[in-house]
C-alpha positions in Angstrom: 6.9 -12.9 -33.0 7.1 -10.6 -30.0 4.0 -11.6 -27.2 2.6 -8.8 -25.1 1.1 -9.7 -21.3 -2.2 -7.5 -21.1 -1.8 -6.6 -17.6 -4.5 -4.9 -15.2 -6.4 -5.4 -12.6 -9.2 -8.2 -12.7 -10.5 -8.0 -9.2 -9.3 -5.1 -8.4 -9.4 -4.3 -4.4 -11.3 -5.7 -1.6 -13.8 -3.3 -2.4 -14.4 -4.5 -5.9 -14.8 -8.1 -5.7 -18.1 -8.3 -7.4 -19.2 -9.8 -10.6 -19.8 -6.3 -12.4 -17.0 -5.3 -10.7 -14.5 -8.1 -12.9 -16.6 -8.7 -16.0 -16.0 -5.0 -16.6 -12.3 -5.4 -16.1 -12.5 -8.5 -18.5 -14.5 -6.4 -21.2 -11.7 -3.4 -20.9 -8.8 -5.8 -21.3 -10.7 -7.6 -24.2 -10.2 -4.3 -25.9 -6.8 -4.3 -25.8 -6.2 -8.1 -27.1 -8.5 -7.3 -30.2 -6.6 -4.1 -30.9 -3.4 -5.9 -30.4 -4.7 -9.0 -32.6 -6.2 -6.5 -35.5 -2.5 -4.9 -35.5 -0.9 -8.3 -35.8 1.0 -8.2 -32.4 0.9 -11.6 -30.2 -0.6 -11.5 -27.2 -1.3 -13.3 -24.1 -4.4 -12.1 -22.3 -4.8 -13.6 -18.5 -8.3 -12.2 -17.9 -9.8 -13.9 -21.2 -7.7 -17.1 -20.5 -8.9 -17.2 -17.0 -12.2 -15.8 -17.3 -14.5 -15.7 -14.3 -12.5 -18.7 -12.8 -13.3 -17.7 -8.9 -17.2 -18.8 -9.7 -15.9 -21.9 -12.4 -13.1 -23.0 -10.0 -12.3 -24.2 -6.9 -8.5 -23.4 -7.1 -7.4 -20.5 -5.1 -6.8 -17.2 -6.5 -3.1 -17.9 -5.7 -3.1 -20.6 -8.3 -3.9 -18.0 -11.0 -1.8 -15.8 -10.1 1.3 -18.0 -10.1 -0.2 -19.2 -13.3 -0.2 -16.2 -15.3 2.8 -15.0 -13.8 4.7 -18.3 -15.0 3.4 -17.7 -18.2 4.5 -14.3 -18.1 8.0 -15.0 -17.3 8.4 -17.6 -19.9 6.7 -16.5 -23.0 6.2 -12.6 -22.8 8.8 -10.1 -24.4 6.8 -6.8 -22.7 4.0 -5.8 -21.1 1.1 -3.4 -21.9 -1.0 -2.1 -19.0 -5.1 -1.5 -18.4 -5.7 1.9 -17.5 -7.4 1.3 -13.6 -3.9 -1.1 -12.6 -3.8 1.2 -9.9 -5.7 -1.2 -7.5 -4.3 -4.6 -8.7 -1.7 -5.8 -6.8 -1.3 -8.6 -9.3 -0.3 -5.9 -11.7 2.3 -3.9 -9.4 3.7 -7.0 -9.1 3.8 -7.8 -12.5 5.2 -4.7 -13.5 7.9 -4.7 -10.8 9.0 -7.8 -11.9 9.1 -6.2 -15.4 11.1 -3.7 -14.4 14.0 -5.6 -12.7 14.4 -7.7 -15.9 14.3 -5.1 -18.2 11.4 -6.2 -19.7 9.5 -3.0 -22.1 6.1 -1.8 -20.0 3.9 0.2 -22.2 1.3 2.4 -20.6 -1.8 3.3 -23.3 -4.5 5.4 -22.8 -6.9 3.4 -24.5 -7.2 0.4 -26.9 -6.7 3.5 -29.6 -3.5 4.5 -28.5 -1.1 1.5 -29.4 0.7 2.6 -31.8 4.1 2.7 -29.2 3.7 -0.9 -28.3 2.8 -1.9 -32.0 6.1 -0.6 -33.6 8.0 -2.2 -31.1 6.6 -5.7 -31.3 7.0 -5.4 -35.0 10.8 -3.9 -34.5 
């Protein structure tokens, strides 16, 4: 089984750090994991598995990030990215790092349009 790192931004920038702000980025990526899941593609969804962490928490945000990357690294065979990315760091990072180990990137409009990503997984 293939496993696909929903990537996007969760805080988003400075600007956005606000609980509206991140439970909407949760919800969006939530989207994408139930699509994925329906379709029968493994995923690994960081904003569900660390949800709302900076008011449960007293780890640093560093510590998530390092944790999802790890976990990216290890057990993910492509990435699928959250339309709004744009102001995640996290995620440029993330897809940078993607892209110097070949690793496939898909870019879908919406939760609709997954049909790319889901005839690779099952490839």
């Amino acid at each position: 089984m293939k496993i696909v790192f929903i990537a996007g931004a969760y805080m988003g920038g400075e600007e956005n750090r606000n609980r509206e702000s991140i439970e909407r980025n949760i919800r969006e990526a939530e989207k994408y994991q139930v699509a994925l899941g329906d379709a029968g593609v493994g995923f690994f969804c960081p904003h569900n598995h660390t949800e709302h962490f900076e008011e449960k928490s007293t780890a640093p945000e560093e510590f998530y990030r390092k944790l999802d990357r790890t976990v990216l690294e290890r057990a993910c065979d492509g990435i699928l990215v959250v339309s709004g990315w744009e102001s995640s760091e996290g995620t440029k990072l993330e897809i940078e790092w993607a892209k110097e180990n070949d690793v496939p990137i898909f870019f879908p409009k919406s939760p609709a349009d997954l049909s790319e990503v889901i005839n690779w997984a099952k490839d």
